[in-house]
C-alpha positions in Angstrom: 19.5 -13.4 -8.9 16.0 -12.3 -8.2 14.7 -10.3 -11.3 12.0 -7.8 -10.2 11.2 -4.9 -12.7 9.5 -1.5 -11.6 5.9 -1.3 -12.0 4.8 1.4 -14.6 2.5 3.5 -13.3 -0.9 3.5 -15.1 -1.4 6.8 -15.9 0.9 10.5 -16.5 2.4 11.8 -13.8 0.4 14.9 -13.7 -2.9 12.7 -13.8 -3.5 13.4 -10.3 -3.1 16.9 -10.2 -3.9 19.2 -8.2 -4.3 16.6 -5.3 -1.4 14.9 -6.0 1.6 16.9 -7.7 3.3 15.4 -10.9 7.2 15.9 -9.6 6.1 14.1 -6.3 4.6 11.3 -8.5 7.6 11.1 -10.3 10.2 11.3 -7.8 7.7 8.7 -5.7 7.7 6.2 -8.9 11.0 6.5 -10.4 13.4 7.0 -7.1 11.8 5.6 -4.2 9.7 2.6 -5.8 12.6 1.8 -7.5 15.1 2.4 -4.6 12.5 -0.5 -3.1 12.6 -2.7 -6.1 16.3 -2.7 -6.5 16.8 -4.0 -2.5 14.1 -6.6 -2.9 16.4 -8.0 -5.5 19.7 -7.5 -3.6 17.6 -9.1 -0.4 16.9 -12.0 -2.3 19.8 -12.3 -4.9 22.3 -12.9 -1.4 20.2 -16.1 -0.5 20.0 -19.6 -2.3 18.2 -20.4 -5.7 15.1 -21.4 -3.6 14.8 -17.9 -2.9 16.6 -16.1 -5.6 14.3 -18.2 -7.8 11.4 -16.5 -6.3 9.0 -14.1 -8.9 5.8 -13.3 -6.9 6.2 -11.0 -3.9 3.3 -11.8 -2.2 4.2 -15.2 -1.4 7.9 -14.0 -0.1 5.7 -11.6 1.8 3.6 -14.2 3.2 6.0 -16.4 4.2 8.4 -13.6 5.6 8.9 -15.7 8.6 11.0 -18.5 6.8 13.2 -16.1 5.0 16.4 -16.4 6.8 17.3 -14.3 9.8 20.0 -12.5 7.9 18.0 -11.3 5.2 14.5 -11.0 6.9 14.6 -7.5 7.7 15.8 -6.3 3.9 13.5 -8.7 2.7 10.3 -7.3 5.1 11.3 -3.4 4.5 12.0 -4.1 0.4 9.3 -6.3 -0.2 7.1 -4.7 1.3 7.8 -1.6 0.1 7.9 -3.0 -3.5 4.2 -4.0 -2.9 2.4 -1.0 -1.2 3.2 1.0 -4.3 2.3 -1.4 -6.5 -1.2 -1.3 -5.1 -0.7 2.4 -3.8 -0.5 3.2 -7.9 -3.5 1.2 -8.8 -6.0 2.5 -6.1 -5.6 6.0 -7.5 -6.9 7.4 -10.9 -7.8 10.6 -12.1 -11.5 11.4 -11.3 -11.6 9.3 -8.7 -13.0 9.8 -4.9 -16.8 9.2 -4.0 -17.5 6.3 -2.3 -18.0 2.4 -3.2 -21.1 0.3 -3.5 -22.2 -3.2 -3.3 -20.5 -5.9 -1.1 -17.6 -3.6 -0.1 -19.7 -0.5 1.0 -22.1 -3.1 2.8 -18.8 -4.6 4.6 -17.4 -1.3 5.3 -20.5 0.3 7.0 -20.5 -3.5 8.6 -17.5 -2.9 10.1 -17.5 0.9 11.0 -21.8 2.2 11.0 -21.2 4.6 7.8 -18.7 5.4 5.1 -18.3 9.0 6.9 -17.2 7.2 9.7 -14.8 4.8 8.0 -13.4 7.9 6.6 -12.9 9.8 9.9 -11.0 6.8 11.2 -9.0 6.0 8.5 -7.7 9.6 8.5 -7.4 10.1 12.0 -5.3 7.2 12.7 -3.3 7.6 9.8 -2.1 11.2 10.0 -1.2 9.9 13.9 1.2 7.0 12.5 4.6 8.2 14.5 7.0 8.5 11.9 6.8 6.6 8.8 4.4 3.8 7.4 0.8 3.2 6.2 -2.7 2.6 6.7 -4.7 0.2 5.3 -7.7 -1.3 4.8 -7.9 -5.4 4.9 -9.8 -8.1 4.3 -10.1 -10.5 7.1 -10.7 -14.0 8.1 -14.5 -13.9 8.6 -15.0 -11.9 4.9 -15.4 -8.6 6.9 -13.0 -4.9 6.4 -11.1 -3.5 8.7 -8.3 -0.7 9.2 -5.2 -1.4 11.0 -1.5 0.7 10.5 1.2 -1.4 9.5 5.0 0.6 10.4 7.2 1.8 8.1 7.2 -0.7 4.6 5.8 -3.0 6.6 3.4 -5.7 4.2 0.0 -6.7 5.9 0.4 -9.6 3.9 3.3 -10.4 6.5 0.7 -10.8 8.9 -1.1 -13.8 6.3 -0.2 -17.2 8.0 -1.7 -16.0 11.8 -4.5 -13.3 10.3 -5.5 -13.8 6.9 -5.4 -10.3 6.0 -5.9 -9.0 2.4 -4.7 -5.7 1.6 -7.3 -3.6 -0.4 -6.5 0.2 -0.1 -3.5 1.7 1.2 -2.2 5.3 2.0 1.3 5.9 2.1 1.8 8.6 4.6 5.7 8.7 4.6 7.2 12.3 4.4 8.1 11.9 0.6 4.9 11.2 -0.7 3.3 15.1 0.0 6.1 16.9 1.2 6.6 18.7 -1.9 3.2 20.0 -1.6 1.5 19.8 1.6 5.4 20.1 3.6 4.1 18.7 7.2 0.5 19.1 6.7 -0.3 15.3 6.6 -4.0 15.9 7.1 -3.8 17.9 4.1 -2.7 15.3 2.0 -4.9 12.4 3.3 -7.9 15.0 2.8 -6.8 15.4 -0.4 -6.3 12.0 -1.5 -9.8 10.7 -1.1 -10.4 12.8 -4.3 -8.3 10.5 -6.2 -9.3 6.8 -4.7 -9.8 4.3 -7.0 -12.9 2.7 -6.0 -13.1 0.0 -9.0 -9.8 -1.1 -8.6 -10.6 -1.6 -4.2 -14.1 -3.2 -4.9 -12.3 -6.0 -7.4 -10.2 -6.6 -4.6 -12.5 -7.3 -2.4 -14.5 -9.4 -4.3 -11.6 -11.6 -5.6 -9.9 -12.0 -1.7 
């Protein structure tokens, strides 16, 4: 049986206040990243030892394509979901927001002229995601940033063997990560979040891709 534990988060559930409410935090954390967590193991535990055997999601993620064709879809939607937060968690702090420097602010105004306009279309295309999922920004192949939305729990790490993509910040922009506070206002929420973005934690990712 596959033995993944939840995650604790790395600071109090009120730490992001006012831009991120505690009881969405905690009902985020406790209910939904463990909802995640629990399925991942049920995914795996109904396969053989080579997979139940498994202990790092990011290899199952990268390899998504040789999990079996009964189990691929739990495995993608679990998995994956049991890895944004994980990293979701870890690019927020308290105090956070401004913007990066070094390598990663030279590859993101690389890839998109300016950090203004990095920002402008990372929100823009996230709060358009239809439905459910997330948008990220990724290392690529050729050591450069860029953003792409990935649907519903969807890893980019699923897309390693063909792409090479890293995942180094994400925004979750399903319905119960602001709807306590912000209700439909999506842009709210992503407008918000900047004020809590981790930029330590996304540079070291970067650099160590």
């Amino acid at each position: 049986m596959a033995n993944f534990t939840l995650p604790p988060l790395p600071y109090s559930y009120d730490a992001l206040e006012p831009h991120i409410d505690a009881r969405t935090m905690e009902i985020h954390h406790t209910k939904h990243h463990q909802a995640y967590t629990d399925g991942l193991n049920k995914a795996l535990g109904g396969l053989g030892p080579e997979w139940q055997s498994k202990n790092d999601v990011i290899d199952v993620l990268k390899n998504i394509d040789s999990v079996p064709e009964n189990a691929k879809g739990a495995v993608n939607f679990h998995g994956g979901g049991y890895n944004n937060h994980a990293l979701f968690w870890n690019s927020m702090k308290k105090g956070g927001g401004g913007e990066p420097d070094g390598e990663l602010a030279n590859a993101i105004k690389k890839a998109f002229g300016s950090f203004n306009d990095f920002k402008t279309k990372f929100q823009t295309d996230s709060v358009a995601i239809q439905g459910s999922g997330w948008g990220w920004l990724v290392k690529n192949s050729s050591g450069g940033v860029q953003f792409i939305t990935m649907p519903n729990q969807t890893s980019p790490w699923t897309r390693w063997n063909k792409e090479k993509l890293v995942p180094l910040l994400g925004l979750d922009v399903w319905e119960h990560a602001y709807y306590l506070k912000y209700q439909n206002k999506r842009a709210d929420y992503v407008t918000a979040w900047w004020n809590v973005v981790n930029w330590d934690e996304v540079k070291k990712r970067f650099q160590q891709a």
